[in-house]
N, C-alpha and C positions, 0 to 999 in steps of 0.2 A: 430496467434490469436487463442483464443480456440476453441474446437470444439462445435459445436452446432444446433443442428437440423435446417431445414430450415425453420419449421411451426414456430418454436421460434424465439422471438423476439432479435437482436444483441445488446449488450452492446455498450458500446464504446470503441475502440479499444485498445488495451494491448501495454503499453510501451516496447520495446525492452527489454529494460536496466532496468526494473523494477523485478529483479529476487533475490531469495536468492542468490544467489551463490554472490552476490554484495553487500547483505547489511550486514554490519556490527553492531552487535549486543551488545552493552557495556550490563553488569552486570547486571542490572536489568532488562534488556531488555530480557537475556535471555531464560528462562522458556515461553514464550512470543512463543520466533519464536521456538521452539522445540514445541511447542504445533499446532504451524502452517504446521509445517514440517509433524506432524504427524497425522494429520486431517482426511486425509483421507482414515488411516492405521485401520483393522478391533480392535475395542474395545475401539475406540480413541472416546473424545470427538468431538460430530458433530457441535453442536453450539458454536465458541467464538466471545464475544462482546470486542474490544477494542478499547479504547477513548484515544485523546491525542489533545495538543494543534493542530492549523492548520501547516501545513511543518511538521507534526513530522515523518514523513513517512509512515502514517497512510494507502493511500492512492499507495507507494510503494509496502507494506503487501501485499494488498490485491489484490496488480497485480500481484505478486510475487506467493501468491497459486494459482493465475488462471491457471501462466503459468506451474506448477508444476505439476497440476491438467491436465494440455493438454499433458505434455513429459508423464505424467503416462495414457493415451490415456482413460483420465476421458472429460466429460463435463461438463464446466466452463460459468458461466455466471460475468462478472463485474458492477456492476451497480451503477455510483458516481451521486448520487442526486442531487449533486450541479451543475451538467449538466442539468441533466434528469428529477430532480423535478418540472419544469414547463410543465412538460404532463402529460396530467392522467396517473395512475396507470397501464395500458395497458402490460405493458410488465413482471408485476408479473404474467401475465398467465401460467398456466401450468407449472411453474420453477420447479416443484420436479418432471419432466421428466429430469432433468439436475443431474450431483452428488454432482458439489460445485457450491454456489450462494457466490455472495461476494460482499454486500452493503455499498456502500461509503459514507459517508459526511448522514447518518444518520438527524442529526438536521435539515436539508436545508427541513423535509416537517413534522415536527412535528407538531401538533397544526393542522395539513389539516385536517378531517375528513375521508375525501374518501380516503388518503394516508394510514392514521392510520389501517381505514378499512381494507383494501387491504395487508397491512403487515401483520397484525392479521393474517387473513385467508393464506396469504402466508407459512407464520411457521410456522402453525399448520399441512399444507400439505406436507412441507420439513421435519417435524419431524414424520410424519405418517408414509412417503417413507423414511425415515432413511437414507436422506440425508446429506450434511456439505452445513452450514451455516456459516458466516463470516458478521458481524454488524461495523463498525466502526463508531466515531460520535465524536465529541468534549467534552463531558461529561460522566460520566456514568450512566448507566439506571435512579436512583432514581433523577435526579439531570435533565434530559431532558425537564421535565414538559408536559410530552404523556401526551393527554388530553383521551382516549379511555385505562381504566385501564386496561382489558384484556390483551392490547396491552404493556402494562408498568408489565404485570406482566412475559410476552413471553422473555422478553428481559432480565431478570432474570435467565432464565431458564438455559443457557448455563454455561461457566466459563466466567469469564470477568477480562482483564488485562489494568493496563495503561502504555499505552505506554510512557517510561520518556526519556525529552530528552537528548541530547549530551551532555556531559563538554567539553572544548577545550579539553584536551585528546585527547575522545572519535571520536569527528570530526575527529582530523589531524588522527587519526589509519585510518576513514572510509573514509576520501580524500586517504591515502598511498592503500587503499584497491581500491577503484574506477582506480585506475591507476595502479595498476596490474593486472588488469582485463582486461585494454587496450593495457596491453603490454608495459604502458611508464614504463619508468626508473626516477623515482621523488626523486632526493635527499631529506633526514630531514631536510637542512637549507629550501630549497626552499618549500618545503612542509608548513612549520610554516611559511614563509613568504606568501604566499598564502592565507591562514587560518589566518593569521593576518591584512593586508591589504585588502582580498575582503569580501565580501558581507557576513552578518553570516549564511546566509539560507543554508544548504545544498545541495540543489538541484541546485540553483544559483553557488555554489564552483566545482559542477559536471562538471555544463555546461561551466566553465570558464576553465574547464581541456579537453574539449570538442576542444576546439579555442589553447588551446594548443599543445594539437595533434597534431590538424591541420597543425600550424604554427613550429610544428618542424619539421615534416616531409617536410611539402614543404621548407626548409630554411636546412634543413638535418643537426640541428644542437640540442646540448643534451639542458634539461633545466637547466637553473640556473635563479639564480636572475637576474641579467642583461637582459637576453632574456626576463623572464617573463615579467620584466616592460617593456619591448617594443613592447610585444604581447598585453599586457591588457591593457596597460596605464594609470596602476596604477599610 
């Protein structure tokens, strides 16, 4: 988990498995995460904003520089509103004692007042202390409907990407990718057949490679078709 003063307030804990080194970045995507990567390198931009459908692994990213942020012995805060956005404001206190903030699911308190408030004055003290910032949200700025223009003009300020999603491609690379990261051995029929028959969410295709593992190890047997449909019951 990242590190973070005690006086500060804890995000919500960091996925293990939510890291660059795992995610796979198709073509458009990538200028995207090289810009992630490099965030918190001196002359690098400190603020970016990126929007993407929900699953787009928006919410990945942004665990992904937490934890990048913590191996480079920085302080990391994650903060996904769509958790968190039913408390007050409380935990923007003091955040530009921290080096990277990383706000999730953006949309979930637009339209609040005291939210909108509270962010405002957030960025303005992250960009004072010449901190990194990270905004994610399902739209982009002009397009959110911030009712607190200040606040809609802050969100401007950075660079802003969107984030697009998979083509089947792009998936079966980031499923073969997920599973050499685990160590399995996943042939390309069984791969495609996976990525054909389960679920199109990616994170869902992850966790179904999760029960795979599992069950090959304990059965100590390689995958193929045949096992998969008796592990999943596709």
């Amino acid at each position: 988990m990242s590190r973070v003063p005690a006086q500060l307030p804890l995000g919500v804990g960091l996925r293990d498995d939510a890291t660059f080194g795992n995610y796979f970045a198709s073509r458009e995507n990538a200028s995207l995460l090289t810009s992630l990567t490099r965030q918190l390198a001196p002359a690098s931009e400190p603020f970016i904003y990126l929007w993407g459908a929900p699953k787009s692994g928006r919410s990945h990213l942004l665990q992904a520089a937490c934890h990048a942020a913590s191996d480079a012995d920085k302080r990391s805060l994650y903060l996904p509103l769509a958790d968190l956005g039913h408390f007050p404001p409380l935990m923007l206190e003091d955040i530009e004692r921290l080096d990277l903030v990383a706000i999730d699911d953006l949309e979930y308190v637009v339209g609040r007042k005291r939210w909108e408030e509270a962010l405002f004055h957030a960025f303005n003290r992250l960009r004072d202390a010449g901190k990194g910032l990270i905004v994610s949200a399902s739209a982009p700025p002009r397009q959110l409907n911030v009712a607190l223009s200040d606040l809609a003009s802050r969100l401007s300020w950075g660079v802003t990407y969107h984030l697009h999603p998979l083509d089947d491609a792009d998936r079966l690379e980031a499923l073969k990718l997920r599973a050499r990261v685990r160590g399995m051995e996943l042939p390309d029929d069984v791969a495609r057949y996976i990525l054909h028959r389960g679920p199109r969410e990616l994170g869902e295709l992850c966790r179904a490679l999760d029960t795979l593992d599992q069950a090959s190890l304990s059965a100590k047997r390689k995958l193929t078709i045949p096992f998969v449909k008796s592990a999943l019951a596709w």
